[in-house]
C-alpha positions in Angstrom: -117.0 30.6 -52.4 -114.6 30.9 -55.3 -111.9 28.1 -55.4 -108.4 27.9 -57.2 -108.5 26.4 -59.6 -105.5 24.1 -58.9 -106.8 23.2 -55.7 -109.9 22.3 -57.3 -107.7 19.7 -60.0 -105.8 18.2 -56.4 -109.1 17.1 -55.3 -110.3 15.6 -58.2 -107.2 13.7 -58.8 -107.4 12.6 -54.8 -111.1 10.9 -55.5 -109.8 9.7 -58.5 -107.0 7.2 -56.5 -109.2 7.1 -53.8 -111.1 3.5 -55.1 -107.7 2.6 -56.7 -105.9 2.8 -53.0 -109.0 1.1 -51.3 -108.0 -1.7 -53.8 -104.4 -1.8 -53.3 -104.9 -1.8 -49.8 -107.5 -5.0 -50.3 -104.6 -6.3 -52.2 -102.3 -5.8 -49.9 -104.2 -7.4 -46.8 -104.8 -10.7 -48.3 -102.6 -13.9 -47.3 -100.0 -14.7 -50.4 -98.7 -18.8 -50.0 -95.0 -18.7 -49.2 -93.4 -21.0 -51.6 -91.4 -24.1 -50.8 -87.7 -23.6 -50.4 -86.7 -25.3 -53.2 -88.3 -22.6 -55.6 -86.4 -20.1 -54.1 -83.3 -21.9 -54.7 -84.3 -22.1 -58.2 -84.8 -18.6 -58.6 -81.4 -18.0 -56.8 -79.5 -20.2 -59.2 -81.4 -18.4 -62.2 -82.8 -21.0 -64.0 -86.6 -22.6 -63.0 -86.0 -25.9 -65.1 -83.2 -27.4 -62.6 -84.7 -30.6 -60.4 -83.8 -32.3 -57.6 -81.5 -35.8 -58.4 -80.9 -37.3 -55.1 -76.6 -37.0 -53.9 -76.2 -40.7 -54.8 -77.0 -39.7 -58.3 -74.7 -37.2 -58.1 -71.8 -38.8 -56.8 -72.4 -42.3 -58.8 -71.3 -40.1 -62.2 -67.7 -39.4 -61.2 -64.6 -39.8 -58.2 -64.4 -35.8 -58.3 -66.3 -35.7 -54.5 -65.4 -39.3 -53.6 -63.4 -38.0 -50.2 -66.3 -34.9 -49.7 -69.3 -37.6 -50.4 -67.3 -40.2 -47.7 -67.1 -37.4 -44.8 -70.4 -36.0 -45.3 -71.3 -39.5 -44.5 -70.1 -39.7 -41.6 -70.4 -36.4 -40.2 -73.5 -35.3 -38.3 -75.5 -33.9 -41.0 -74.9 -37.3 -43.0 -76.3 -38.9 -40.3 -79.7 -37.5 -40.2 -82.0 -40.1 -42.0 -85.9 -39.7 -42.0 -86.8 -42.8 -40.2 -90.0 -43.8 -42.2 -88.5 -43.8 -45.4 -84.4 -44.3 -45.0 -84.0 -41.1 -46.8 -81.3 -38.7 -45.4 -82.7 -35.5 -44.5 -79.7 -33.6 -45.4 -77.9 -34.1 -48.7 -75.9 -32.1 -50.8 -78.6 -30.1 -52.4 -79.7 -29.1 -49.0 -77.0 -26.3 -49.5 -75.7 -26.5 -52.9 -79.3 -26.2 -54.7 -81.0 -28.5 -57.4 -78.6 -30.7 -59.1 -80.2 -31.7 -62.0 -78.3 -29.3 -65.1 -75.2 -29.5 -63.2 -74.9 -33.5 -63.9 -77.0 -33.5 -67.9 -73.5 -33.3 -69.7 -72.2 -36.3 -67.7 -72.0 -40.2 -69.1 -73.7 -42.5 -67.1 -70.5 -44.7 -67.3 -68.5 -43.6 -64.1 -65.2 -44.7 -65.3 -65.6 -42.9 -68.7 -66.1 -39.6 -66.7 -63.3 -39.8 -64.9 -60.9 -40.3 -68.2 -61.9 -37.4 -69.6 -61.6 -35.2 -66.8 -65.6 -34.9 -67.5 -66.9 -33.3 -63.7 -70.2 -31.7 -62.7 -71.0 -28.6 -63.5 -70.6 -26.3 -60.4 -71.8 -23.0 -61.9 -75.4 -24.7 -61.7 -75.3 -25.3 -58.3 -76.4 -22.1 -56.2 -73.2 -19.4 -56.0 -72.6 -19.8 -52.4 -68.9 -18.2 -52.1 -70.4 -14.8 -53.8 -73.2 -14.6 -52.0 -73.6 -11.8 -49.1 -73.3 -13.6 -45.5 -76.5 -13.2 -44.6 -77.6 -15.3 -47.9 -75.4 -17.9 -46.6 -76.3 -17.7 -43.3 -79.8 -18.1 -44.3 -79.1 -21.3 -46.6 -78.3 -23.0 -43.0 -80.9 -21.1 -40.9 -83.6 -23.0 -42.9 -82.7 -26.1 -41.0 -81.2 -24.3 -38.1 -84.0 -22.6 -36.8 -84.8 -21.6 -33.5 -86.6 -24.8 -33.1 -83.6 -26.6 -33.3 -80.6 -24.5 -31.7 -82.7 -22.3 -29.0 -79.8 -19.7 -29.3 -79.9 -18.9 -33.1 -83.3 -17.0 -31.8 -80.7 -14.0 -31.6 -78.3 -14.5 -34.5 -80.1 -11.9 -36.9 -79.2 -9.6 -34.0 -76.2 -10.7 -32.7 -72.6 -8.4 -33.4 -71.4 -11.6 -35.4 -74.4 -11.1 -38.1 -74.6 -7.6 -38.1 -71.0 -8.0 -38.9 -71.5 -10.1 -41.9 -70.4 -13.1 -40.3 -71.8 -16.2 -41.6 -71.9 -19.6 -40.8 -69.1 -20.6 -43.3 -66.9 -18.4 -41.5 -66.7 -20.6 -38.7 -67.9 -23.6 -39.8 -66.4 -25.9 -42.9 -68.5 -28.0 -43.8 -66.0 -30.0 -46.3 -62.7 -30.2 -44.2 -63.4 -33.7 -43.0 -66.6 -35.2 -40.8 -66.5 -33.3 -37.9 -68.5 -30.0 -39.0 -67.6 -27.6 -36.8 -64.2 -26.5 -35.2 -62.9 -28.1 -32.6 -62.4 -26.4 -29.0 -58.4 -26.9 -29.1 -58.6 -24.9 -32.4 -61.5 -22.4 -31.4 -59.2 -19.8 -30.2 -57.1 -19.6 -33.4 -60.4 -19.3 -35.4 -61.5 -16.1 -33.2 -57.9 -14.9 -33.3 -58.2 -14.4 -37.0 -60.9 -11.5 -36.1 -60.2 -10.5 -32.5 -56.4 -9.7 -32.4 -56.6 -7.8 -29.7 -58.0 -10.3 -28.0 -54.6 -12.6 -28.9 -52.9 -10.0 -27.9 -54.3 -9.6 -24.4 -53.9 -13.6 -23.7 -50.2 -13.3 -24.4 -49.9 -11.0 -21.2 -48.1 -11.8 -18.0 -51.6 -12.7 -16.1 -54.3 -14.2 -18.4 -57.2 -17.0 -18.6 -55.6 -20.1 -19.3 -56.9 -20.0 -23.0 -53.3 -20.4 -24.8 -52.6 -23.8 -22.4 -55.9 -25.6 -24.0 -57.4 -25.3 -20.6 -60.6 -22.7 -21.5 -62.1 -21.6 -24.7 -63.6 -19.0 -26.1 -67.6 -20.0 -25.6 -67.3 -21.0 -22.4 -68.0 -17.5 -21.5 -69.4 -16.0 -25.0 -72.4 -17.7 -27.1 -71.2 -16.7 -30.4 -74.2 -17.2 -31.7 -76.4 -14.8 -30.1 -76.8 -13.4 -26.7 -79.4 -10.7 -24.9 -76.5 -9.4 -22.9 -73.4 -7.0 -24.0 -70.4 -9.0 -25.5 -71.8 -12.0 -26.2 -71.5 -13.2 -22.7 -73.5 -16.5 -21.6 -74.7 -15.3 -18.4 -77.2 -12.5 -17.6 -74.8 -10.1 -16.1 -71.1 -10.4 -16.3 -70.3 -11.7 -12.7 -73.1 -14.6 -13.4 -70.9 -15.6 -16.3 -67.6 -15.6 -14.2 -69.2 -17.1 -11.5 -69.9 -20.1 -13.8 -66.2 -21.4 -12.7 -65.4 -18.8 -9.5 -68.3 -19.9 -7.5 -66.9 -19.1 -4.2 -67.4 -15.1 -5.2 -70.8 -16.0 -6.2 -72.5 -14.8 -2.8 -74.7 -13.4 -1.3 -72.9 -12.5 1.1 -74.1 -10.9 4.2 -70.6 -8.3 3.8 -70.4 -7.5 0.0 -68.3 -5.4 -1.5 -71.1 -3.2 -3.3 -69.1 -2.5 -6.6 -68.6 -6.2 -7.7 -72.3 -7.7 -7.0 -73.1 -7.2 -10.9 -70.0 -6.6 -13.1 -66.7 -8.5 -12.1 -64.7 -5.9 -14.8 -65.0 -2.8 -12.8 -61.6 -4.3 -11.1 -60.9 -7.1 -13.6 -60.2 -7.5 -17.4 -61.1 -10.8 -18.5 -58.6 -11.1 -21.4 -55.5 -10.5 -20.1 -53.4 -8.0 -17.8 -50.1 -7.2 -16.8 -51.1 -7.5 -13.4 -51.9 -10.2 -11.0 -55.7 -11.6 -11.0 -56.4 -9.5 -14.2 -57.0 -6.5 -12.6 -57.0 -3.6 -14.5 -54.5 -2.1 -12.5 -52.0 -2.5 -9.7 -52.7 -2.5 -6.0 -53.1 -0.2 -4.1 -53.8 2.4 -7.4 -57.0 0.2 -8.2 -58.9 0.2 -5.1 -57.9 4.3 -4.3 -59.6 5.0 -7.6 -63.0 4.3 -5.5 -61.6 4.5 -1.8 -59.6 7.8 -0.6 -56.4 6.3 1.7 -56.8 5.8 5.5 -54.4 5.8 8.3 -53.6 2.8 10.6 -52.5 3.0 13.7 -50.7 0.4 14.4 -47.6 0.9 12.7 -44.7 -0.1 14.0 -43.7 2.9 17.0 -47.2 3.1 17.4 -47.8 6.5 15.0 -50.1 7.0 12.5 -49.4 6.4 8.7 -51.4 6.9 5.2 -51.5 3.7 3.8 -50.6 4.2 0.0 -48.0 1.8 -0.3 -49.3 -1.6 0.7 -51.5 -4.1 -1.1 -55.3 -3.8 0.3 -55.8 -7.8 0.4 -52.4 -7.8 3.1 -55.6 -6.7 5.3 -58.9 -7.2 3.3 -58.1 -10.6 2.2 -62.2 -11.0 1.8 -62.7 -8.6 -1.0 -65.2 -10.2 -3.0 -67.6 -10.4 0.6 -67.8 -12.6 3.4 -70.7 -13.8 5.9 -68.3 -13.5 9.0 -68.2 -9.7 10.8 -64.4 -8.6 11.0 -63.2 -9.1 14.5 -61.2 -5.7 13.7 -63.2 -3.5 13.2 -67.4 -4.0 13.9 -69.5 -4.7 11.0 -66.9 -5.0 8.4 -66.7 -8.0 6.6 -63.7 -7.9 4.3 -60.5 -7.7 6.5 -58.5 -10.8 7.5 -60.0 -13.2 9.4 
């Protein structure tokens, strides 16, 4: 059987790569060590021959991070010492890399530093501000694993991330001791990226969020969650029912559109009607329910109710164990 000829050369260049792939693949099964972090950082900060000096070293050549060096001190972070040797397990070069170039032009005499306006060299240290958010977020995720903070187990994932979020958006690490943002501050900080969310809280009917009373993560974990949002709870009614535990149920009566999601009549941020609901009464509940008459009117006739507020008579909306005396085997009118 005759065979073209450029077939023929495609084989032969196939069994050529053929032991060469059988080797890469060899290659490419075997374990490779993963370096320690440090060598990374060196590689980040582009030069191998930096070292690690220790922050007292640091700080002892000059009073340019006197009031940084105090607060780290006694902030949390500062506070982590190793107990069998003394040693801090977080220091500045946790973060901010080897330290060794950034301090070789300084004097050893403290005072003689500061006269000449001599400070360390911060183009040494690793280029944190112009790195991409997840860099940064990975310079803290090296302590802050999911070991630590079970939660961070879905930050990679999480809208915040995949937003290029990081850590130093939220957290500023040299504003004083305390690390992170305080919950009187919280909503000001989310403000900055959720302004519709300001916008919402400033309505006539809204979670008391503004008055210092509620903040932002008592219903969201902002730094990862399995369920839509951000929301702490597995489904949105288990996070509201964290503070409305009387509509928690079971109830024997439930109203069957509110036993997962609490938003199919409410809006959690803010509304201009009462309760939050997403809109007025009776126009909410006829978006589900047609009207019904009631006959017992005043002159004893019959009248579509489209004008009155449902909870005048079904006062039990979110479900009740006890049957309506009204009407048999209804649970939600007035008791």
């Amino acid at each position: 059987m005759n065979v073209h000829p450029l077939r023929r050369m495609k084989v032969a260049i196939l069994l050529a790569l053929v032991p060469l792939l059988s080797v890469s693949c060899a290659e490419l099964k075997q374990s490779k060590p993963i370096l320690p972090t440090r060598e990374y950082e060196k590689m980040i900060v582009g030069r191998l021959d930096a070292e690690y000096v220790g922050t007292s070293n640091c700080v002892s050549k000059c009073h340019a991070h006197d009031k940084i060096s105090d607060d780290f001190s006694h902030s949390l972070h500062g506070e982590q010492i190793k107990p069998e040797t003394g040693l801090p397990l977080v220091n500045c070069e946790s973060c901010h890399g080897p330290g060794s170039l950034a301090i070789a032009h300084l004097s050893d005499d403290r005072e003689e530093n500061t006269r000449e306006k001599r400070k360390c060299d911060t183009s040494k240290f690793l280029d944190i501000n112009h790195l991409p958010a997840q860099a940064q977020s990975l310079i803290c995720l090296k302590c802050h694993a999911a070991a630590s903070i079970p939660v961070l187990s879905h930050w990679k994932a999480s809208a915040h991330a995949l937003h290029d979020v990081s850590c130093f958006d939220c957290h500023k690490l040299h504003q004083g001791p305390q690390q992170k943002v305080s919950p009187q501050q919280m909503s000001e900080m989310c403000f900055t990226c959720h302004p519709e969310v300001q916008a919402e809280n400033s309505l006539f009917s809204h979670h008391p969020i503004r008055e210092k009373k509620m903040f932002c993560v008592d219903c969201h974990e902002v730094h990862g969650s399995t369920q839509d949002r951000l929301l702490k709870g597995n489904t949105p009614k288990e996070t509201c029912t964290r503070c409305h535990m009387e509509k928690q149920g079971p109830f024997a009566f439930e109203h069957g559109d509110v036993t997962e999601n609490c938003m199919n009549c409410h809006t959690p941020h803010g509304s201009v009607n009462n309760n939050l609901l997403n809109a007025a009464m009776p126009f909410l509940c006829l978006q589900c329910h047609s009207g019904h008459l009631a006959t017992d009117t005043p002159g004893g006739g019959l009248k579509k109710l489209y004008t009155n507020r449902c909870t005048d008579c079904h006062s039990q909306i979110h479900g009740s164990d006890i049957p309506s005396q009204a009407v048999t085997g209804r649970g939600t009118l007035r008791q």
